[in-house]
MILUM-977005 format. One record per residue (C-alpha): x negated, y negated, z; residue in one letter. Coordinates in Angstrom, 1 decimal. Each point is the difference from the previous one (the first is absolute). Layout:
# MILUM-977005
ATOM     c1     c2     c3 aa
ATOM      X      Y      Z  a
...
This chain:
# MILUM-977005
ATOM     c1     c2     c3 aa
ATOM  -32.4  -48.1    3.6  x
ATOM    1.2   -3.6   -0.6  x
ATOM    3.4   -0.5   -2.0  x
ATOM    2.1   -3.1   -1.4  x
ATOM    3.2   -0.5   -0.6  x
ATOM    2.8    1.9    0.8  x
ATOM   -2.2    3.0    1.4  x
ATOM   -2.2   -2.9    2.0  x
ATOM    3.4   -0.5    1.6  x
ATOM    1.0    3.2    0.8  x
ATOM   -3.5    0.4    1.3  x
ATOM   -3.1    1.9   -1.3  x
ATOM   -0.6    3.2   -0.7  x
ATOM   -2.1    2.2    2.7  x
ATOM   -2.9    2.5   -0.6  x
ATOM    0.2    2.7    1.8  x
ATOM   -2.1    0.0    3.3  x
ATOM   -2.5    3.5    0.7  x
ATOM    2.3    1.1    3.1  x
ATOM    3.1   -1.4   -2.0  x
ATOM    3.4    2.4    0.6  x
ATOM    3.4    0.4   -2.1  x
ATOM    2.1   -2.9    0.5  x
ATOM    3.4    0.2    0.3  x
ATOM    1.0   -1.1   -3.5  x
ATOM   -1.5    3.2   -1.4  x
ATOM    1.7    1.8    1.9  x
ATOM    3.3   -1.7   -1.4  x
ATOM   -1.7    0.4   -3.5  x
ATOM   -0.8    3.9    1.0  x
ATOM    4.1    0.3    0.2  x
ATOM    0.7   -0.2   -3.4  x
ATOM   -2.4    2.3   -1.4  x
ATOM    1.2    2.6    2.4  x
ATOM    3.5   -0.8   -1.1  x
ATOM   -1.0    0.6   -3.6  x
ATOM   -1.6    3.6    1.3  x
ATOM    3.5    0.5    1.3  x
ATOM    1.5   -0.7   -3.4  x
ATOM   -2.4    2.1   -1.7  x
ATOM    1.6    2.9    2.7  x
ATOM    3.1   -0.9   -0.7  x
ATOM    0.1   -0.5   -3.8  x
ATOM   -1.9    3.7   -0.2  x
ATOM    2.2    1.7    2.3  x
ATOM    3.1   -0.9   -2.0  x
ATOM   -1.3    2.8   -2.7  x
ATOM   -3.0    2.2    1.0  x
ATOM   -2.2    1.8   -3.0  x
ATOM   -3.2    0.1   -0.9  x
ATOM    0.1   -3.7   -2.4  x
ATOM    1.6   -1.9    2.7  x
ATOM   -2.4    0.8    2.3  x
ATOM   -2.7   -1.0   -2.9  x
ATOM    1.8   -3.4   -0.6  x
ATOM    0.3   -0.6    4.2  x
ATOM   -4.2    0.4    0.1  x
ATOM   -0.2   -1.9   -2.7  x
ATOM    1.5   -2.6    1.3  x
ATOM   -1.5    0.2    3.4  x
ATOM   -3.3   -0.1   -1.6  x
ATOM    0.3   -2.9   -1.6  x
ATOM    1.6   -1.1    3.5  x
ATOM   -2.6    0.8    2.0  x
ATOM   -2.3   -2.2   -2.6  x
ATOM    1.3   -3.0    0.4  x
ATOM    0.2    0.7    3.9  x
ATOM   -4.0    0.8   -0.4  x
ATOM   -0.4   -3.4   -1.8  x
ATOM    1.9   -1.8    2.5  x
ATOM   -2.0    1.3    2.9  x
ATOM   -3.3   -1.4   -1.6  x
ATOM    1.3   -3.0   -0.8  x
ATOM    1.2   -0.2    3.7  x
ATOM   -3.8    1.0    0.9  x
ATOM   -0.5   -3.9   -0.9  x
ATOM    2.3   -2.0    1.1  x
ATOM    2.5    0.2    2.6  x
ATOM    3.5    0.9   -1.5  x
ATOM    2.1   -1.5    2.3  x
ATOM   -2.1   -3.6    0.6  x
ATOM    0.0   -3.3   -1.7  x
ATOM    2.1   -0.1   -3.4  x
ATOM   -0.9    3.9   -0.6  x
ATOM    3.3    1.4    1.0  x
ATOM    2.0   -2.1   -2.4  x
ATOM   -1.9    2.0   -2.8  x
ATOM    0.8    3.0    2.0  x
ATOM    3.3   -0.4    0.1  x
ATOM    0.5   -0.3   -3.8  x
ATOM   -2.4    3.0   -0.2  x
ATOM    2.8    2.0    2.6  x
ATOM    3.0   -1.3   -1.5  x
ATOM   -1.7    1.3   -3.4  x
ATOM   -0.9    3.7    1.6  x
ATOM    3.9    0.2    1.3  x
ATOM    1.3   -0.4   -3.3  x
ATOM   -2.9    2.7   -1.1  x
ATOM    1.6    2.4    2.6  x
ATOM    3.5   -0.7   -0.6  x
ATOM   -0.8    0.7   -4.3  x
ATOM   -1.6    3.2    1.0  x
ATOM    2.8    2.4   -0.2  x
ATOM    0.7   -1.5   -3.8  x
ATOM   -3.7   -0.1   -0.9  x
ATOM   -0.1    3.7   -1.5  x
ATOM    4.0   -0.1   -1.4  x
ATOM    1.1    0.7   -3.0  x
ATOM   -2.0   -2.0   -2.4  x
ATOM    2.8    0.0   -2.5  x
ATOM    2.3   -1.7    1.7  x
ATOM   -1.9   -3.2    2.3  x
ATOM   -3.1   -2.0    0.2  x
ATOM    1.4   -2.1    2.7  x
ATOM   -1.6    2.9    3.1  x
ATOM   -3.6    0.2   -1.6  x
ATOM    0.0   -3.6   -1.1  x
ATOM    1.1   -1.2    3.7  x
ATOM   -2.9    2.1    1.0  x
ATOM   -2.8   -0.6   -1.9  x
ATOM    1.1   -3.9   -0.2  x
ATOM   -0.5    0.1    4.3  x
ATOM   -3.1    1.7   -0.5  x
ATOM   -1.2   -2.4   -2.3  x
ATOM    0.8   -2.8    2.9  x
ATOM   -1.4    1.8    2.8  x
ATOM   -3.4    0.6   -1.9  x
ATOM    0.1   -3.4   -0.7  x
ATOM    0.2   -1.1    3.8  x
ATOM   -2.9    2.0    0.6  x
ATOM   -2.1   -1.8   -2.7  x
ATOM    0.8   -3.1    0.7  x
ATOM   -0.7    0.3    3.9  x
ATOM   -3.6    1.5   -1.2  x
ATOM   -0.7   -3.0   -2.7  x
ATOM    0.5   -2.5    3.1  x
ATOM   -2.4    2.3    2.2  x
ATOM   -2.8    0.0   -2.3  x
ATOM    0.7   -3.4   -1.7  x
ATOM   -3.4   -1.4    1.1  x
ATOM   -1.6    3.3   -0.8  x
ATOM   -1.2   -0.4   -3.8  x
ATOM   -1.4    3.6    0.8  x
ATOM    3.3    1.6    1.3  x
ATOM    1.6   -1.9   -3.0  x
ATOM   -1.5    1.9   -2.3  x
ATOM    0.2    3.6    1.9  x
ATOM    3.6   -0.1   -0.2  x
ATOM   -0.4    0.3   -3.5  x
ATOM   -0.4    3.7    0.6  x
ATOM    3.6    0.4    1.3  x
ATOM    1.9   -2.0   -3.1  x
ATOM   -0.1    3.0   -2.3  x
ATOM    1.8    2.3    3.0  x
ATOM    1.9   -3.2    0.6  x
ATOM    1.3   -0.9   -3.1  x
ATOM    0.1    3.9   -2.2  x
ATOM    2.0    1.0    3.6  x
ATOM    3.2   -2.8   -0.7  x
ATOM   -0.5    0.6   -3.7  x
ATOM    0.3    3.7    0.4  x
ATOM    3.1    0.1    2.8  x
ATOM    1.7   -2.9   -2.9  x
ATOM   -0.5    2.5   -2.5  x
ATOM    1.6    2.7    2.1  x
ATOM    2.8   -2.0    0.7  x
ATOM    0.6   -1.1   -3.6  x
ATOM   -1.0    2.6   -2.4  x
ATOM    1.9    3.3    0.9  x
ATOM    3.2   -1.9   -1.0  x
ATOM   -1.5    0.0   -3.4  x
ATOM   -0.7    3.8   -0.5  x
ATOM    2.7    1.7   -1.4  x
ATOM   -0.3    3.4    1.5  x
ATOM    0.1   -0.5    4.3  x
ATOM   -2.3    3.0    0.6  x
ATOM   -2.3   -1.9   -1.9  x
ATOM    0.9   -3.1    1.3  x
ATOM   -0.5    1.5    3.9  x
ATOM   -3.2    1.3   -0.7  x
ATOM   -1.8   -3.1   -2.0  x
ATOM    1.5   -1.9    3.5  x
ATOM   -1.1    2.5    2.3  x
ATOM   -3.8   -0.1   -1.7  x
ATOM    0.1   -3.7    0.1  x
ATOM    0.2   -0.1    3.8  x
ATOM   -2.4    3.2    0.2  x
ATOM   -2.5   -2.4   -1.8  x
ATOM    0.8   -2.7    2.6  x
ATOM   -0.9    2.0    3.0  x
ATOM   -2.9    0.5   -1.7  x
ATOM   -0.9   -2.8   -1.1  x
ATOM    0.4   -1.2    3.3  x
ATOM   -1.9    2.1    2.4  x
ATOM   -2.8    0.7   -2.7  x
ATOM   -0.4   -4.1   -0.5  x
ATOM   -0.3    0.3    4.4  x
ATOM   -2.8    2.4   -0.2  x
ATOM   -2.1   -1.4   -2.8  x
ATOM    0.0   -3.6    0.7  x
ATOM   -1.6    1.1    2.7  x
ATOM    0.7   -2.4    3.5  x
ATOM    0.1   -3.2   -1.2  x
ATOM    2.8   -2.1    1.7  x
ATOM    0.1    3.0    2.8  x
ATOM   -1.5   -2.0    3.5  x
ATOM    0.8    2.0    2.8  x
ATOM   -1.0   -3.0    2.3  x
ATOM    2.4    1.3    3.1  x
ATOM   -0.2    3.9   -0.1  x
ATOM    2.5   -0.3    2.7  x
ATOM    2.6   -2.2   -1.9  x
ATOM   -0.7    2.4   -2.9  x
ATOM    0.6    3.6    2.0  x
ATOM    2.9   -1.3    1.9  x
ATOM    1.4   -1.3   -3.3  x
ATOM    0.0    3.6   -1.8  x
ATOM    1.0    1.3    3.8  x
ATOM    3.0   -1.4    0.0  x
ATOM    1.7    0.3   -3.5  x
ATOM   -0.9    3.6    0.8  x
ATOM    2.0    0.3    3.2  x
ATOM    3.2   -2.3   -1.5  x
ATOM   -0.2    2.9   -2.7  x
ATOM    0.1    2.8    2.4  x
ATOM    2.9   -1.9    1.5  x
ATOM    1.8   -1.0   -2.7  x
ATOM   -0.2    3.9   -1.4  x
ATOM    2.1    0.6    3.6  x
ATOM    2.5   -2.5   -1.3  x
ATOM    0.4    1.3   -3.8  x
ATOM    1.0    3.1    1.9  x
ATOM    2.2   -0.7    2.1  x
ATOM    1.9   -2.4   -2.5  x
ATOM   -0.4    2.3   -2.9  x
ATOM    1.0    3.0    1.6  x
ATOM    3.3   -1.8    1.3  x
ATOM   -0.5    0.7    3.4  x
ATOM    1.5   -3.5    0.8  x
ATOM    3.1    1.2   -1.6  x
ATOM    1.0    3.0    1.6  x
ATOM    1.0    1.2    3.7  x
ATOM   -3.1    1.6    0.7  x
ATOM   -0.5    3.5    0.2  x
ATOM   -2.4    2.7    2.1  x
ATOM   -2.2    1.0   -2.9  x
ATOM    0.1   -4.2   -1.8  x
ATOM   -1.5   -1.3    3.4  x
ATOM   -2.4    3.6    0.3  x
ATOM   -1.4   -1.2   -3.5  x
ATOM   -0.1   -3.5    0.7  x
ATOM   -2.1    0.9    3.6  x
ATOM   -2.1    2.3   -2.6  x
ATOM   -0.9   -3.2   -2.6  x
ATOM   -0.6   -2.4    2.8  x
ATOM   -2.2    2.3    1.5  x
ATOM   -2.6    1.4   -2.8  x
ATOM    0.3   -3.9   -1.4  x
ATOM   -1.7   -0.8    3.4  x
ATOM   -2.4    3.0   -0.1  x
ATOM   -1.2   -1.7   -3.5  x
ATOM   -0.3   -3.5    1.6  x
ATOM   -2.4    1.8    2.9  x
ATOM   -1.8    1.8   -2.7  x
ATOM   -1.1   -3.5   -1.2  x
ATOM    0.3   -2.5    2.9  x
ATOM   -1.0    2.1    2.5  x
ATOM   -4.0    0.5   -0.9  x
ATOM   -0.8   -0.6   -3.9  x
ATOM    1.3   -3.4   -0.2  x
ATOM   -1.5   -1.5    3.4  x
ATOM   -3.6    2.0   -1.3  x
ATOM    0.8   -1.7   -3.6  x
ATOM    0.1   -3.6    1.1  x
ATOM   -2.7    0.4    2.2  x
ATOM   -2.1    2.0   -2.8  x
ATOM    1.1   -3.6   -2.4  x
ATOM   -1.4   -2.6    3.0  x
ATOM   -3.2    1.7    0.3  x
ATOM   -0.3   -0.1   -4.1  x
ATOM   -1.0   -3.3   -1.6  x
ATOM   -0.3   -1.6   -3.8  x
ATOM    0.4    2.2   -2.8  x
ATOM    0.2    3.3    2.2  x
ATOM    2.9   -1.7    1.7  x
ATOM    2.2   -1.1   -3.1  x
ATOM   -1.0    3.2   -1.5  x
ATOM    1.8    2.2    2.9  x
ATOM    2.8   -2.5   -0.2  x
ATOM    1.0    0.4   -2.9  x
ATOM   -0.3    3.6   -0.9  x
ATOM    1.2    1.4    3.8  x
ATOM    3.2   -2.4    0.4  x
ATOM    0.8   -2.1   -3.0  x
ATOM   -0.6    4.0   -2.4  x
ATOM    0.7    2.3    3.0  x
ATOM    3.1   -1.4    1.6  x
ATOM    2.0    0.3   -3.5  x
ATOM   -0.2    4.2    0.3  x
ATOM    0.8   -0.4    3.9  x
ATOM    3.5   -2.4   -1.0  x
ATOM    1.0    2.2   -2.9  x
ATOM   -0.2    3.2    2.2  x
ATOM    2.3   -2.4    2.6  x
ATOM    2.3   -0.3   -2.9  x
ATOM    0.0    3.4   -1.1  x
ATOM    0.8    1.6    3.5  x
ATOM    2.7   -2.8    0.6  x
ATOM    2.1    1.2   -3.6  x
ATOM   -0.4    3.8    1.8  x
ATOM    0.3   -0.7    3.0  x
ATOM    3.1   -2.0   -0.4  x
ATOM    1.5    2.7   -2.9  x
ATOM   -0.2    2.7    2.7  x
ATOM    2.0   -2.4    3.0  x
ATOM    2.5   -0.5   -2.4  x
ATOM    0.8    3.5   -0.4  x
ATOM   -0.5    0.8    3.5  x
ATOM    2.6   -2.1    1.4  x
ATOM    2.1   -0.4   -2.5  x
ATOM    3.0    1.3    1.6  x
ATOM    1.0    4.1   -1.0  x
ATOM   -3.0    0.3   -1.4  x
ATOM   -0.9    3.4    1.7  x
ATOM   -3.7   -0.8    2.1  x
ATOM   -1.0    3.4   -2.1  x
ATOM   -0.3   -1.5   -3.1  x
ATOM   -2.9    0.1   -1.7  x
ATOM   -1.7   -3.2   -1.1  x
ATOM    1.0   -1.1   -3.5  x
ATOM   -1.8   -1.8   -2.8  x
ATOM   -4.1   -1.3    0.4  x
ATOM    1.1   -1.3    3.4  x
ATOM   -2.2    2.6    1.5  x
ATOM   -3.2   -0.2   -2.4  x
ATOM    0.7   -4.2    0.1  x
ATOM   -0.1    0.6    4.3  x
ATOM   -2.9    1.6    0.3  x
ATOM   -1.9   -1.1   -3.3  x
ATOM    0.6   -3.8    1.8  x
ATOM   -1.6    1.2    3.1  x
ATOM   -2.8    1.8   -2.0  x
ATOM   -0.8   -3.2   -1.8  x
ATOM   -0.3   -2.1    3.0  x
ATOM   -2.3    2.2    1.9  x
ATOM   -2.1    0.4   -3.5  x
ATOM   -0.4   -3.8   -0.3  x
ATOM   -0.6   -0.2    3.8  x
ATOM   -2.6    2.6    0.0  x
ATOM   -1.5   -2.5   -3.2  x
ATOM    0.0   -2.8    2.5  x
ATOM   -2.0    1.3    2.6  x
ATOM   -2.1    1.7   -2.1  x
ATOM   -1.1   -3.4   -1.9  x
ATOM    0.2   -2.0    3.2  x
ATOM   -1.8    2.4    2.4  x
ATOM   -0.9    2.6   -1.8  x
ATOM    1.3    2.7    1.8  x
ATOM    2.1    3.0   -1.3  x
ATOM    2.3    1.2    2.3  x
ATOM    0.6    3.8   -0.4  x
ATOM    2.8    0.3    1.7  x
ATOM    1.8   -2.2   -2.2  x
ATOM   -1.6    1.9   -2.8  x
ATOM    2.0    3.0    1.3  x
ATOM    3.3   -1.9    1.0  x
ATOM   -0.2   -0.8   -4.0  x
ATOM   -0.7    3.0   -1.2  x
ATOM    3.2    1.7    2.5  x
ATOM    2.7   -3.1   -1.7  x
ATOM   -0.8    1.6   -2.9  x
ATOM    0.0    4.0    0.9  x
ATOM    3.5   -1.1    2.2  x
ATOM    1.8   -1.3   -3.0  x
ATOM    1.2    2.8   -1.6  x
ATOM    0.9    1.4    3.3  x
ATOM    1.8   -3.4    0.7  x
ATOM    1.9    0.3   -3.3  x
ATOM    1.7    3.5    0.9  x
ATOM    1.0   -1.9    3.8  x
ATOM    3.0   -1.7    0.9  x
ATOM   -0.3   -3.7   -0.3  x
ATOM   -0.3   -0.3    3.6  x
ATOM   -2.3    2.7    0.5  x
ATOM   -2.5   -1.8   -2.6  x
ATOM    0.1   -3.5    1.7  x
ATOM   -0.9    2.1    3.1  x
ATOM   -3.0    1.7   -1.9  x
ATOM   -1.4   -3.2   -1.2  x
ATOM    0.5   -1.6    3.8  x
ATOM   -1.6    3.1    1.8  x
ATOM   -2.8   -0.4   -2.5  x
ATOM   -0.8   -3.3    0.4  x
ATOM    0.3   -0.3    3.6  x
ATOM   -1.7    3.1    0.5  x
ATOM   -3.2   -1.6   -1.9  x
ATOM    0.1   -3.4    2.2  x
ATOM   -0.2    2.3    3.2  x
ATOM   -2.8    2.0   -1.3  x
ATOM   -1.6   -3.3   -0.9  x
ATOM    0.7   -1.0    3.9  x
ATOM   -1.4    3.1    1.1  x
ATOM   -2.8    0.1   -2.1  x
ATOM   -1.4   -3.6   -0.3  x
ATOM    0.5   -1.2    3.6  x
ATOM   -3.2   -1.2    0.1  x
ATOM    0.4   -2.0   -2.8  x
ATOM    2.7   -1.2    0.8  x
ATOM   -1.3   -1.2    3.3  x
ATOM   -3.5   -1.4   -1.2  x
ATOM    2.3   -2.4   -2.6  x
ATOM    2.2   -1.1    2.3  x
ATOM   -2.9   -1.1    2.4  x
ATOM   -1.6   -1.9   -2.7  x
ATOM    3.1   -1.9   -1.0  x
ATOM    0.3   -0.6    3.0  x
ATOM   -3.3   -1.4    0.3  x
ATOM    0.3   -2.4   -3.0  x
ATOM    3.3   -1.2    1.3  x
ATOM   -1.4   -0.9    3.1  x
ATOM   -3.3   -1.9   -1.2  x
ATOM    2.2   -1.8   -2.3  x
ATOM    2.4   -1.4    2.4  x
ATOM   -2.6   -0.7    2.2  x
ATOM   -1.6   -1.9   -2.8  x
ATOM    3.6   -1.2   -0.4  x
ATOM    0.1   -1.1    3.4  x
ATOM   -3.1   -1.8    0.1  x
ATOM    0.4   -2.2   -3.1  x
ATOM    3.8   -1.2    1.1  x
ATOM   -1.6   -1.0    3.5  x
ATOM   -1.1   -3.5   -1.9  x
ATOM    3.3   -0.9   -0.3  x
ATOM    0.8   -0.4    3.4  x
ATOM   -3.5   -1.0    1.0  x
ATOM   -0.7    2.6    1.5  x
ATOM   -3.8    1.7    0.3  x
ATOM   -0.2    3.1   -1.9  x
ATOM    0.2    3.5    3.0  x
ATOM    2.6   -2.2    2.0  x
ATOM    3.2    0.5    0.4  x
């Protein structure tokens, strides 16, 4: 891609190669959108019912959207080569103020504008990055051009409708009224949204490096799962107190069924999943991109969400200080715990299922014993429940072990095998530039 000017300068921008991997500028990129799933946490957790929790999906869908549309643009060109990551840094400058507005974005609408108009002003920005990287990708594509037309009405009714949100409610005189016309406004985004991503078909969606594209998705998965550790422990105020027997029991509990959920993913399904993507090509390919990570990693990160709010509800009350460890859990912690943990199992269970096409019962019946254990879990100390969850979840990854050893194995051994071939191929190529004949070393 040649370029002029001020980006001919700063250098070109770079397609993305068929082995290409995530560069490091993502992964400084990735960091703001976790921080915004930790204000999401944070803004929720300040007053739990059953419309806050609405408004935090809400706003994580529409999140997660602008996430999706990033990684396809970043399917293209490389974000953090040539003059790309000057556009990228107005686009994260624009997502920080997004997450910094999103505790105001559902106030009162009475009494300011200034939260929803600070968001939907950022959102209008970072959409606007996004479409102005993909008119310089396809600017000597007449074809592509005229494709993008299908996304302008998603494009332009989305900003129109968050605007709306932001500025209308002030106008109604009665607020529960004024809270619901808002509230349907952003249900109509979210729709708007994903439906636009499922009838305009794949166009714009290459998926020329199914590595670049699986470790992508991979890793804003595992910052999640580790960020949900961090909400806890700050939320909670563990930091703040002497610690206690039963506060560093809980925390040893939510460290260790947050792992059990990383192994329930990272361990086999994901590894399977981005194999199942390289042996996929064209249409078939883009197709299981988009619906098993860009649609099936949203349930998986609000289920991360969810369990972090219980999670972190029933710490607090466990190590608060005389709070007896008897004490039954208070509030939806409890159904928010294992609800979270349901979720995230239900997406995963979605994943493999559209990547490999697998079902795994035992899964099926961990789900169906989260749900028979919560009202159980409800009548339990805090403690108790945390411990409930934890045995649950560990107790599925070791019948997994158990059971699927020879899974297990036969994966590892063909990674193993690719890994090998392609540093060998590695090996070979590099040889030219110290002259050397390709088999020597």
């Amino acid at each position: 891609m040649g370029d002029s000017g001020w980006r001919g300068r700063l250098g070109p921008a770079v397609s993305i190669a068929p082995a290409a991997r995530v560069d490091k500028f993502e992964i400084f990129f990735d960091l703001v959108f976790v921080f915004s799933f930790f204000i999401i946490t944070r803004a929720t957790a300040a007053n739990i019912n059953g419309r806050q929790l609405l408004h935090a999906l809400l706003v994580l869908a529409v999140l997660w959207w602008c996430w999706v549309v990033h990684t396809v643009v970043a399917t293209r060109v490389r974000i953090g080569e040539g003059f790309v990551p000057v556009l990228m840094v107005v686009g994260m400058a624009a997502l920080f103020c997004f997450a910094l507005a999103l505790p105001q974005a559902f106030g009162d609408p009475q009494t300011s504008e200034a939260g929803p108009m600070v968001v939907a002003i950022s959102y209008v920005v970072i959409r606007a990055v996004h479409l102005t990287l993909f008119l310089h990708i396809v600017r000597d594509k007449p074809a592509e051009r005229r494709q993008l037309l299908r996304y302008a009405p998603e494009l332009a009714l989305s900003t129109v409708l968050l605007l709306v949100a932001a500025l209308l409610p002030a106008h109604i005189p009665h607020t529960a009224m004024a809270e619901i016309v808002r509230d349907a406004l952003w249900v109509t985004v979210v729709l708007l949204q994903y439906g636009t991503g499922l009838l305009a078909k794949t166009w714009g969606w290459q998926v020329t490096s199914a590595e670049h594209w699986t470790e992508r998705y991979d890793l804003i998965l595992i910052i999640a799962l580790g960020e949900s550790v961090i909400s806890v422990g700050v939320g909670s105020n563990l930091l703040g107190q002497a610690p206690t027997w039963p506060g560093v029991t809980a925390a040893v509990f939510g460290i260790v069924f947050t792992a059990a959920l990383w192994w329930a993913h990272y361990d086999l399904v994901g590894p399977a999943a981005r194999i199942a993507l390289h042996s996929t090509l064209g249409r078939r390919r883009v197709l299981m991109a988009r619906d098993a990570y860009a649609y099936l990693y949203l349930p998986m990160i609000a289920g991360i969400i969810m369990f972090a709010l219980g999670a972190e509800g029933i710490v607090h009350d466990v190590a608060e200080p005389g709070v007896p460890v008897t004490e039954q859990a208070a509030g939806p912690d409890v159904p928010l715990l294992f609800g979270g943990v349901f979720l995230y199992l239900a997406g995963n269970m979605l994943f493999q299922l559209r990547t490999l096409h697998t079902l795994s019962w035992l899964r099926l019946g961990t789900l169906g014993v989260l749900a028979a254990s919560v009202p159980v879990a409800m009548l339990l100390p805090g403690l108790a429940a945390l411990g409930l969850l934890t045995a649950i979840c560990v107790g599925m990854i070791a019948a997994e072990v158990v059971l699927m050893s020879e899974a297990r194995h036969a994966l590892r051994a063909v990674v193993l095998e690719e890994r090998t071939a392609y540093e060998a191929y590695e090996a070979q190529y590099r040889a030219r530039w110290h002259g050397m004949p390709p088999g020597t070393t």
